[in-house]
N, C-alpha and C positions, 0 to 999 in steps of 0.2 A: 360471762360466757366468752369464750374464745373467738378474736373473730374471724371473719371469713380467710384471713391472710395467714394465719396461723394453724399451724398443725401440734397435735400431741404425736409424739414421736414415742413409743415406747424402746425404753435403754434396759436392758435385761443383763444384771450381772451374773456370772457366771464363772469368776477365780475359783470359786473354795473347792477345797482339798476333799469333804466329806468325810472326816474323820470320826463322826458322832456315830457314826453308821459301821463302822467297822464289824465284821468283815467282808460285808456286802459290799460298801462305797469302801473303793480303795480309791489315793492319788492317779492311777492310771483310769480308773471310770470311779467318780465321786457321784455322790446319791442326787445329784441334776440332771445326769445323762442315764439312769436306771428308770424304770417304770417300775414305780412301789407301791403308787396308791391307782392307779388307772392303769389301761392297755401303754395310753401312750406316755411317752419321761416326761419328768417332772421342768422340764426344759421344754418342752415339746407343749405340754399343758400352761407351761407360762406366757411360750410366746400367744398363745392362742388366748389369751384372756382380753383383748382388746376387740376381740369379734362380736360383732353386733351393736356395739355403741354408736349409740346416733345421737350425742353431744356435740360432737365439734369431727373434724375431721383426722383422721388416723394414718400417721407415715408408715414408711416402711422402717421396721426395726432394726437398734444398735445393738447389738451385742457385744460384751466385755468379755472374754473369757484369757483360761490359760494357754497361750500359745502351742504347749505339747496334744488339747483336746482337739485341735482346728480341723483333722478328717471326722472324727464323730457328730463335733455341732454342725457341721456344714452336711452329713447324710443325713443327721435328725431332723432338720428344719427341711432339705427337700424334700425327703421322707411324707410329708403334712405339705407341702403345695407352697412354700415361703422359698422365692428363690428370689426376690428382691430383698435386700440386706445390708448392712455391713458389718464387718466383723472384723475388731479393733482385739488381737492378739497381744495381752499382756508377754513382755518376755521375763518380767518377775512377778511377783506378787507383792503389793504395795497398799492392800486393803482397799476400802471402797469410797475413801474421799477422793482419791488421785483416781482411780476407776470412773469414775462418775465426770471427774474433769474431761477424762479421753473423749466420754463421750458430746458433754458441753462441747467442747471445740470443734467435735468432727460436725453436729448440729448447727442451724441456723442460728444465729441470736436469739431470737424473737420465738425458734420454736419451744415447745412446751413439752419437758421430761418428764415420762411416766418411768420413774426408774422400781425396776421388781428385781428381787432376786430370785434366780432361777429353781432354787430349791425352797418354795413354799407352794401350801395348799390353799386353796381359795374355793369353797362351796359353793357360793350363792354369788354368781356374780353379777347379777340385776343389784344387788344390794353395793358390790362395789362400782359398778357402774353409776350409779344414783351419787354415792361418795364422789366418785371425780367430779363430777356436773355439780356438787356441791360448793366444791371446790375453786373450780375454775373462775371464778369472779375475782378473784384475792391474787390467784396466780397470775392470773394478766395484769394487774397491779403491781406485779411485784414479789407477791411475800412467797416464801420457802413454806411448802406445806406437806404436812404427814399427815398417815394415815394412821388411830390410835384403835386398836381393838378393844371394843367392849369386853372386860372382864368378867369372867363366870369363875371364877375361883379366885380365892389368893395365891396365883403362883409365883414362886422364887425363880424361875428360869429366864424370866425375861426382865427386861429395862422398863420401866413406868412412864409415861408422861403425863404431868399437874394440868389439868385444861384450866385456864383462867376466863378472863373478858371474853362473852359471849362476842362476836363477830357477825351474827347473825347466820341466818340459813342452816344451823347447826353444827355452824364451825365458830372452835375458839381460839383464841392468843394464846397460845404456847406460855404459861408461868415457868415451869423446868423441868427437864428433862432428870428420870430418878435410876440409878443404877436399879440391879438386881437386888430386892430387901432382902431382908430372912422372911421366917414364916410371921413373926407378930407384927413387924410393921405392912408385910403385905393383908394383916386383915385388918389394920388399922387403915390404911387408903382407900380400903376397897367400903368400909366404913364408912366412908365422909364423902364417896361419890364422883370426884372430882378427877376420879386415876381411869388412865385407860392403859394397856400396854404398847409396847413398841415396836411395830410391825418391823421397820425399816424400809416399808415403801412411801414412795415422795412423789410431789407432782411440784415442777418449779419451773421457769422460765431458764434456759441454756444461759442466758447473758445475765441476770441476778443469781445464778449457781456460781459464777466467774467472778463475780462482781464483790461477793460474799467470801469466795476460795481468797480473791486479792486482797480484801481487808483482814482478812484473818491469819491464813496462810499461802504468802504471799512466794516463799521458797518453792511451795508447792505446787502451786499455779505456774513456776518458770521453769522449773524442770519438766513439768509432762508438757508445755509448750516445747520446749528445747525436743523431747522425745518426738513430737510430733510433727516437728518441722525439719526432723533428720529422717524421716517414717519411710520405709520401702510399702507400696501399694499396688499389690498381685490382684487384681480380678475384685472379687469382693472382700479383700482380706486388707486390712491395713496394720503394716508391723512397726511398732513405736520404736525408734531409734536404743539401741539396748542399755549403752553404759550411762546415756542422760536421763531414761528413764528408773536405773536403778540407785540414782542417788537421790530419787526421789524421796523424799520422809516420808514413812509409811502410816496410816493414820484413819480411824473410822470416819465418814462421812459426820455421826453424832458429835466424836471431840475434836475435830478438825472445823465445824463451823457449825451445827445445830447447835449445841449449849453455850455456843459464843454469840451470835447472832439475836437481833433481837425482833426480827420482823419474821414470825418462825408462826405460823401456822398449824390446828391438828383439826384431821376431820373424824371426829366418831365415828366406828363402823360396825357392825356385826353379821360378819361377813364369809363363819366357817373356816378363819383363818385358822393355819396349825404353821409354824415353821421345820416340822419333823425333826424333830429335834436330839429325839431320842429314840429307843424300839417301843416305848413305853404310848412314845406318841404316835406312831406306824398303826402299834394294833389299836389302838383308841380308833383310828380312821380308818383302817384296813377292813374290807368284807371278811 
């Protein structure tokens, strides 16, 4: 458990373009800033998914987004009662290893990232709630942990992850992280039990996310520092220094230090997750 001196901060990314979604999500409003499965966006329903947890104690939220959305995310979130914030204005796009650093550094050391991407579905959140509280014993230790969804089909769309060594409380040691199969090996996984899919939400400590960025990708960790100690900071708005942050290496969170790292965490979950991935996956969830 978390302790009294520590906060879970939730880090809500928010770069992507929404192009699955075409022609509803365009670049100028991508499928995070629309409300597609609820009254309220799917931004809106992310930040709010920390409400009611009485695990440990809950900051005020990061937000990563693209510098061009910053009057939308900033009406949406007032819009919902969220005016304590900050919001770290990508001026590129550089995927969500270097996103995720932004937010490390702008956090405490010591606090603890709830990082979600802004455009996912999540049902049952007592059930994800129960997941982080699982969790959290390993994370104040140290280890990088994800969240793995329990499988109900063989699907091809998403990334797999191998759960190994039981860790107890029903979390296990990360064996490896599995691209997108085809259709036989994804019924062959789902055969042996051991596969969950890959959400892309994490829970880790700001200073082991840092710690991991430096052993691996150490270029990458000096550039969004270099961006962030050049940063213009307006009100609740923090703008990364442009040209230091665009020589950034651009890099998923997963290849840039999950399948490198070896102190990597998954907590089973079943959780009515969807990533919306497609229209196919709208109307599966859509009334």
């Amino acid at each position: 458990m978390a302790s009294e001196s520590q906060y879970i901060v939730p880090v809500v990314l928010s770069g992507g373009s929404g192009t699955r979604l075409w022609p509803v999500s365009t670049p100028e409003r991508p499928k995070q800033l629309l409300s597609l499965t609820a009254k309220q966006t799917m931004l809106q329903l992310t930040i709010s998914r920390t409400e009611g947890y009485a695990g440990a104690s809950v900051s005020s939220p990061i937000i990563v987004a693209n510098a061009a959305h910053a009057p939308i995310v900033d009406e949406q979130l007032q819009a919902i009662g969220i005016h304590d914030y900050r919001l770290i204005l990508e001026p590129s796009g550089r995927n969500t290893a270097p996103a995720i650093a932004l937010a490390a550094l702008e956090a405490r050391p010591d606090d603890i990232l709830l990082v979600m991407p802004s455009d996912h579905i999540i049902l049952d959140l007592p059930a994800f709630h129960t997941a982080i509280s699982r969790a959290l014993p390993l994370v104040s230790e140290g280890l990088l942990t994800t969240f793995g969804i329990e499988a109900d089909g063989p699907e091809t769309g998403y990334g797999y992850i191998q759960m190994g060594a039981d860790l107890g409380n029903m979390v296990h040691k990360v064996a490896r992280f599995v691209e997108k199969p085809d259709a036989s090996t994804a019924v062959k996984m789902l055969a042996e039990g051991k596969y969950v899919w890959n959400a892309g939400i994490f829970l880790f400590r700001a200073d082991a996310y840092l710690e991991a960025l430096e052993r691996h990708r150490p270029d990458m960790l000096a550039a969004v520092r270099a961006s962030l100690k050049g940063a213009k900071r307006e009100g609740l708005h923090v703008l990364p220094e442009p040209e230091s942050f665009a020589a950034c290496p651009s890099d998923s969170v997963d290849y840039a230090i999950m399948e490198r790292e070896a102190h990597v965490a998954c907590v089973p979950v079943n959780m009515g997750w969807s990533d919306v991935g497609s229209w196919h996956a709208l109307w599966e969830i859509g009334d």
